[in-house]
C-alpha positions in Angstrom: 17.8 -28.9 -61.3 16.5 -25.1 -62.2 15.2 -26.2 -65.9 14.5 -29.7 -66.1 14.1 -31.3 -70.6 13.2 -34.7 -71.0 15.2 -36.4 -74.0 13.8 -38.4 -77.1 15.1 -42.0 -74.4 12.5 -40.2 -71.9 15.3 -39.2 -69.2 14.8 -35.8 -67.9 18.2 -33.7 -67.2 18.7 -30.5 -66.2 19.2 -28.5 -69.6 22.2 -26.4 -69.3 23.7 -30.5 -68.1 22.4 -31.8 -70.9 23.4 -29.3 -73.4 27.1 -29.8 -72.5 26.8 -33.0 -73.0 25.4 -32.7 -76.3 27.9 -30.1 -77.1 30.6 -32.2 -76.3 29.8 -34.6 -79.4 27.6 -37.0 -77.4 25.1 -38.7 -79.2 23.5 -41.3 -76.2 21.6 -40.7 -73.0 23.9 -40.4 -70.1 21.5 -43.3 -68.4 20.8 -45.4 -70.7 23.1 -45.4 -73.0 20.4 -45.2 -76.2 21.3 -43.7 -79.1 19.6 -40.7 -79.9 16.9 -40.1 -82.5 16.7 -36.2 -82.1 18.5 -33.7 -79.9 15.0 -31.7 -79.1 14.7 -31.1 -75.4 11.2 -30.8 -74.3 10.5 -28.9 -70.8 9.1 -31.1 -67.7 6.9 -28.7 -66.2 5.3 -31.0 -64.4 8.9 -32.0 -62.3 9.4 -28.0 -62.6 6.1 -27.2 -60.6 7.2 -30.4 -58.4 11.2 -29.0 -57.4 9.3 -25.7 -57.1 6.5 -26.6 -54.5 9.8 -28.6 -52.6 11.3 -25.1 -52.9 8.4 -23.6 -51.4 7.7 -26.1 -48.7 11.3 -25.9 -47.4 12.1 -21.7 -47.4 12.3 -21.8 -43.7 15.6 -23.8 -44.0 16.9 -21.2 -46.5 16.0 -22.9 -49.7 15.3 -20.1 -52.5 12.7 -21.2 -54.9 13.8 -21.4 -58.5 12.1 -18.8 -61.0 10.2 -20.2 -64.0 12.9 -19.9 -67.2 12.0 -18.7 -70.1 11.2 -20.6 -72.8 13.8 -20.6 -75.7 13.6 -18.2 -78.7 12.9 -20.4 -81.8 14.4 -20.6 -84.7 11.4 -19.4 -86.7 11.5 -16.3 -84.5 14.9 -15.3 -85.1 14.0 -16.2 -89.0 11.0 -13.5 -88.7 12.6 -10.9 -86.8 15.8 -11.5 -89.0 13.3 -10.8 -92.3 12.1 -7.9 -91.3 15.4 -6.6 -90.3 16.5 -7.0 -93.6 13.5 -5.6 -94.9 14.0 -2.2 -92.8 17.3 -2.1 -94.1 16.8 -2.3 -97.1 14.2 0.4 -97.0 16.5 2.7 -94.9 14.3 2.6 -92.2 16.0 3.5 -88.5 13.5 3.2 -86.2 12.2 -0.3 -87.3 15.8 -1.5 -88.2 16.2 -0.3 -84.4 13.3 -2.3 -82.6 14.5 -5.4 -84.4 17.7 -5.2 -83.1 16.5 -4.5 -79.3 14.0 -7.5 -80.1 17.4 -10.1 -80.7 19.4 -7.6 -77.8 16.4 -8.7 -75.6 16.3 -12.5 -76.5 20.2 -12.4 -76.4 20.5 -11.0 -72.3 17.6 -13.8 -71.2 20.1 -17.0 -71.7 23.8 -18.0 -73.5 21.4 -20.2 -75.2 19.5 -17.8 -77.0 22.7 -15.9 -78.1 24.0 -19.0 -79.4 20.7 -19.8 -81.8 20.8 -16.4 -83.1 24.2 -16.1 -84.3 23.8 -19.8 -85.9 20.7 -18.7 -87.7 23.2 -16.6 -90.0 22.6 -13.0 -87.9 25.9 -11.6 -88.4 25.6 -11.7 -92.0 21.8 -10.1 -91.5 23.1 -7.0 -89.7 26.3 -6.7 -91.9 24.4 -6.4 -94.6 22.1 -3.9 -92.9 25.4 -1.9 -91.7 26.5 -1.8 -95.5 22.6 -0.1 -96.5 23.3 2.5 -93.7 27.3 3.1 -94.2 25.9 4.5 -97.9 24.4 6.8 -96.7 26.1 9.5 -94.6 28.2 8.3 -91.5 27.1 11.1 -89.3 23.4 11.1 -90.0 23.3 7.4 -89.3 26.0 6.7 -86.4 23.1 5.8 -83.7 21.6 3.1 -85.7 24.8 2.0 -86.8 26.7 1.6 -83.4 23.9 -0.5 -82.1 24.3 -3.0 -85.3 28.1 -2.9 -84.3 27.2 -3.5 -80.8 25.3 -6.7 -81.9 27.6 -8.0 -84.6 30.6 -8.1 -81.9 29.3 -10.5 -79.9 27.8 -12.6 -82.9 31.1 -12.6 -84.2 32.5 -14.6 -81.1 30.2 -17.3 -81.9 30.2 -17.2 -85.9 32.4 -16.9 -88.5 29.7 -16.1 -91.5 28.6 -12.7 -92.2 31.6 -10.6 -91.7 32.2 -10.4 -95.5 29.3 -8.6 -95.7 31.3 -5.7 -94.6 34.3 -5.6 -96.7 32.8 -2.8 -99.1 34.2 0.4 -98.9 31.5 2.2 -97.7 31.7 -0.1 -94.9 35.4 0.1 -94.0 35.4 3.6 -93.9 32.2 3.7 -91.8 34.5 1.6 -89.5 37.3 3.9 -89.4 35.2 6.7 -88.5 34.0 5.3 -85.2 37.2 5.3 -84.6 38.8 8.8 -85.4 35.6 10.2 -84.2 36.1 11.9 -80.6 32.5 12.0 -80.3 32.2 8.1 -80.6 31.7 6.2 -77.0 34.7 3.9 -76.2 32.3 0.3 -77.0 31.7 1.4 -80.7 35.4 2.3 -80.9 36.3 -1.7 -79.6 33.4 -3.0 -81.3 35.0 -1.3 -84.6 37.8 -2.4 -84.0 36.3 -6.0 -83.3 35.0 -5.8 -86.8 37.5 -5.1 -88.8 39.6 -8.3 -87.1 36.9 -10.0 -87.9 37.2 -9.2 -91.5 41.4 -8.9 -91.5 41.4 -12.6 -89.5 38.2 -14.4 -91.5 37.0 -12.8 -94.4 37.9 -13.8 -98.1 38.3 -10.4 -98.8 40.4 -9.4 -96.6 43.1 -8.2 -99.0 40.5 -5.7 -100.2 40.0 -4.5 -96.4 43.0 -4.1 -95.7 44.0 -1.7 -98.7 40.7 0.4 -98.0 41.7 1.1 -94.4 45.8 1.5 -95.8 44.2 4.3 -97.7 43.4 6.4 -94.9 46.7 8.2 -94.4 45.9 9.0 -91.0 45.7 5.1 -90.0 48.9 4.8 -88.1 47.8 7.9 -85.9 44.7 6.1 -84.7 46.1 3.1 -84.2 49.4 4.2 -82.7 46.8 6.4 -80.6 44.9 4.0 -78.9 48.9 2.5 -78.3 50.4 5.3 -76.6 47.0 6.8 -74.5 45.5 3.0 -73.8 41.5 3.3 -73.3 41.2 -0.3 -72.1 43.3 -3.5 -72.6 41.0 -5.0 -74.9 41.3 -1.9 -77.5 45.4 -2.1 -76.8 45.4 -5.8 -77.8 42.7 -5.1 -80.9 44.9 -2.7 -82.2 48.5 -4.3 -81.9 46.1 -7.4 -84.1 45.3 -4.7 -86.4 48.5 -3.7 -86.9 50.1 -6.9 -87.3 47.4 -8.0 -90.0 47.7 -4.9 -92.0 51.6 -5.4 -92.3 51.5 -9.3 -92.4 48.5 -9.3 -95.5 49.5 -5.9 -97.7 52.5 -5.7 -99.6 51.8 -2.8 -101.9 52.6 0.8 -101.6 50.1 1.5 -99.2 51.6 -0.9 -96.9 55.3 0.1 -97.2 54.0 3.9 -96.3 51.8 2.6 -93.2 55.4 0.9 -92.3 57.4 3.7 -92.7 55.4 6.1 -90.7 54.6 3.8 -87.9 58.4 3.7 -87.6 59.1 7.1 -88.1 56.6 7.0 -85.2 58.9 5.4 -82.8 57.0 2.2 -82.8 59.7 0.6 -82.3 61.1 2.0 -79.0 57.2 2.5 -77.7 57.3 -1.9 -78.9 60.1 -2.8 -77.1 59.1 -1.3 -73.8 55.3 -2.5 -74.1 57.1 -6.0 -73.8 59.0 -5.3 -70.8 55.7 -3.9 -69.2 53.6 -7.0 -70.1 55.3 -9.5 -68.9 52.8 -11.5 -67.8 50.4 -10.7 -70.9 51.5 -13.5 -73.3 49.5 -12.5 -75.9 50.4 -8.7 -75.9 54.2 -9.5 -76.1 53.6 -12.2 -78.8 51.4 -9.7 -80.6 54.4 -6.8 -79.9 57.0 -8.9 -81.1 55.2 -10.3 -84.1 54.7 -6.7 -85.3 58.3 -5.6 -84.8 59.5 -8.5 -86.9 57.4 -7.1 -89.9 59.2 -3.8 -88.9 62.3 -4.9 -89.4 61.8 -6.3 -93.0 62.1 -2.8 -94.2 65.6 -1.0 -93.6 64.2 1.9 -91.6 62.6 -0.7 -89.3 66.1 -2.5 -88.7 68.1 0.7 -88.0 65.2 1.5 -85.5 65.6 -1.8 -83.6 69.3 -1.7 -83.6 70.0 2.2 -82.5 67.6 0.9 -79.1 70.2 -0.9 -76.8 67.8 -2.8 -75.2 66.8 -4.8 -79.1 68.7 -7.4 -78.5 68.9 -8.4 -75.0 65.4 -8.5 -75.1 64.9 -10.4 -78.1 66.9 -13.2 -76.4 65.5 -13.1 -72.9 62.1 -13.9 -74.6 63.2 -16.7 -76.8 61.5 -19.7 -75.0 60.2 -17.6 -72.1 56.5 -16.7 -73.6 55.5 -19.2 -76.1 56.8 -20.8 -79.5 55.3 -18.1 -81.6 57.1 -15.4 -79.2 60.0 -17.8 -80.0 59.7 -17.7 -83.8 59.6 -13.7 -83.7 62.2 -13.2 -81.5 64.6 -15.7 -83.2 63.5 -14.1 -86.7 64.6 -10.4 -85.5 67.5 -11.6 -84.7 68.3 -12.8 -87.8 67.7 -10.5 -89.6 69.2 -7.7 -87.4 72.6 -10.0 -87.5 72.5 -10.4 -91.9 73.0 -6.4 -91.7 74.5 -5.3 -89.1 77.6 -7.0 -87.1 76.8 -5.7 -84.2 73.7 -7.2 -83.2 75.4 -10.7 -83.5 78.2 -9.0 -80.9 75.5 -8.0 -78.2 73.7 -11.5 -79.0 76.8 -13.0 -77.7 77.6 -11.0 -75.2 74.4 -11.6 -73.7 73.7 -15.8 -74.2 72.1 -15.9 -77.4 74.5 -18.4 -79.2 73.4 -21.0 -76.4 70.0 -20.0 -76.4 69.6 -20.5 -80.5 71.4 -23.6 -79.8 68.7 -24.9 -77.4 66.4 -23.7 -79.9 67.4 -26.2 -82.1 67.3 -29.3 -79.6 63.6 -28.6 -77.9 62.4 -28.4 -81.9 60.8 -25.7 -84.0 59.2 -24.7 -87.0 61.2 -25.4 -90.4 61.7 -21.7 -90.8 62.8 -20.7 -87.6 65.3 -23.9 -87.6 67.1 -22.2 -91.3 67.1 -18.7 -89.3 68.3 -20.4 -86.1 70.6 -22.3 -87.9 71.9 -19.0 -89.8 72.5 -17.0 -87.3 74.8 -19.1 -85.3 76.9 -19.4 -88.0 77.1 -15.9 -88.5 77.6 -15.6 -84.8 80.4 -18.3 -85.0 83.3 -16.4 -86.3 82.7 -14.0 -83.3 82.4 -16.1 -80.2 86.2 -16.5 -78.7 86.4 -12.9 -78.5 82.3 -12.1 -77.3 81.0 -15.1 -76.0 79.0 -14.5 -72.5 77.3 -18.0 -71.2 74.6 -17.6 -68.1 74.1 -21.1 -67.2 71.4 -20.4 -65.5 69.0 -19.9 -68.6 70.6 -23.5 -70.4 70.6 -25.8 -67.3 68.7 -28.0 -70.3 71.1 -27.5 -73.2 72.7 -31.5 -73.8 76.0 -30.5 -76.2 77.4 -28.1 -77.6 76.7 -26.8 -81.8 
């Protein structure tokens, strides 16, 4: 016990025990089994002093005496230092903006707990706004006091989702975007940009608006497609395949169809396919992949693309039921709509198991819409499989009858 709290019952606990247990939706002491009348957890010193003269008393058998933890930031710090954050903000004022944020930096590297009490005391939404002020003004002048209120929001982010509308203006987006076209940026305020605007494409109300300020940048596919094809790290790879697959899942306007068209005049779609070979054992990079070239191939150019690449299709149904159901969905869905334009895909699908593998698709259970494009395609395959028809039974050991 390193930091003993007594409860409202009068059971003392150690607090990181204690606070999982409340966490976990617990509303009684562990011993006695009384309810509750408030979740403050008061620090024993006196046991404290008690474990730590043990400690003392005992170094000679290797016991290491436990430091004296820090107490808790309150909540009417955070409220104080949040104020005049705000204030300093509003009044464009760096270097005061600045020792705030190292303040709540400070508080934030002592304890998970303090991190936590921060970003519920409505942070995020604090230093968004104070992003906004500063994005107003020019990018350049401002980038140092800006990356560090990126550096904070990211990891506020993780623990709430208020605040991030706070920087779905313009000014803001753009800010954004020029951390990350900016060769002169460090690589953490190009992933904590990044972070951001997920933030805003994944949870913000506004995220229609977002998306078409950063669809105006015609240079968007570069950067993205960029940190794709000369990785920095694997967190910015998987930050921008989400990107990507937000921008063309959420837009349809004209914006969107030209971000399509030149991520595909690109080669997306060879550089896709052979990011999910590679990543075989990253589930969420080939889901992400996958999902991505299925809004691909809505558009015409997209499908050509995927089915001038010979290895499209055997891909597509190697990973159906090999990743996860959503890889599933995608995989079955560019299939589909492959096979409604093109008779060839639904040749190679046969030729390499996919008629069995939709079929098993169908038993295990799946979404409504994958079951119509499921359902689809084998008919379309139908007419074809006397003459095509390839079965590995190795892949459908479970499959219990035939379509």
């Amino acid at each position: 016990m390193s930091d003993p709290v007594t409860l409202s019952s009068g059971i003392s606990y150690d607090r990181d025990g204690i606070e999982t247990w409340l966490k976990a939706g617990n509303f009684t002491c562990p011993v006695t089994n009384q309810v509750l009348m408030s979740f403050d957890l008061v620090p024993n010193h006196a046991l404290r002093r008690m474990i730590q003269d043990w400690c003392v008393q005992n170094l000679r058998f290797g016991v290491e005496r436990i430091p004296t933890p820090r107490v808790p930031v309150s909540g009417d710090e955070i409220a104080a230092v949040l104020a005049r954050l705000e204030s300093a903000a509003k009044r464009l004022d760096e270097y005061d903006c600045r020792e705030c944020l190292r303040k709540m930096t400070s508080w934030g590297n002592e304890s998970e707990r303090n991190r936590i009490s921060i970003a519920s005391n409505g942070a995020a939404g604090v230093l968004a706004a104070a992003f906004d002020g500063f994005a107003r003004e020019t990018v350049e002048k401002r980038a140092v006091v800006l990356e560090e209120l990126l550096s904070s929001m990211s990891w506020m982010f993780t623990m709430s989702s208020r605040g991030g509308g706070n920087l779905a203006s313009a000014e803001s987006v753009k800010a954004l975007l020029w951390f990350l076209k900016s060769n002169g940026s460090r690589i953490a305020a190009k992933q904590n940009s990044l972070i951001a605007l997920r933030e805003l494409l994944l949870a913000s109300s506004k995220r229609e608006r977002v998306a078409e300020s950063m669809l105006e940048i015609e240079d968007l596919h570069q950067i993205l497609f960029g940190f794709l094809r000369s990785p920095i790290s694997p967190a910015i790879t998987k930050l921008s395949l989400t990107l990507i697959f937000q921008l063309l899942q959420i837009s349809t306007s004209k914006s969107s169809d030209r971000f399509k068209s030149s991520l595909i005049d690109a080669d997306l779609v060879s550089f896709l396919l052979e990011t999910i070979i590679s990543s075989s054992k990253e589930r969420s990079v080939s889901e992400k992949a996958l999902g991505i070239l299925d809004k691909l191939c809505d558009d015409s150019k997209g499908r050509a693309a995927a089915s001038g690449n010979s290895l499209t299709v055997p891909l597509l149904v190697k990973k159906i039921l090999r990743i996860s159901a959503a890889a599933t969905e995608f995989s079955v869905s560019v299939i589909w709509k492959l096979g409604r334009c093109d008779q060839r895909a639904l040749v190679e699908g046969l030729q390499v198991g996919a008629f069995q593998k939709l079929v098993l698709v169908l038993q295990l259970g799946c979404g409504e819409e994958t079951k119509e494009k499921a359902t689809a395609t084998l008919k379309m395959m139908n007419p074809f499989r006397n003459e095509f028809e390839c079965t590995e039974s190795l892949d459908f050991k479970n499959l219990k009858r035939s379509f």
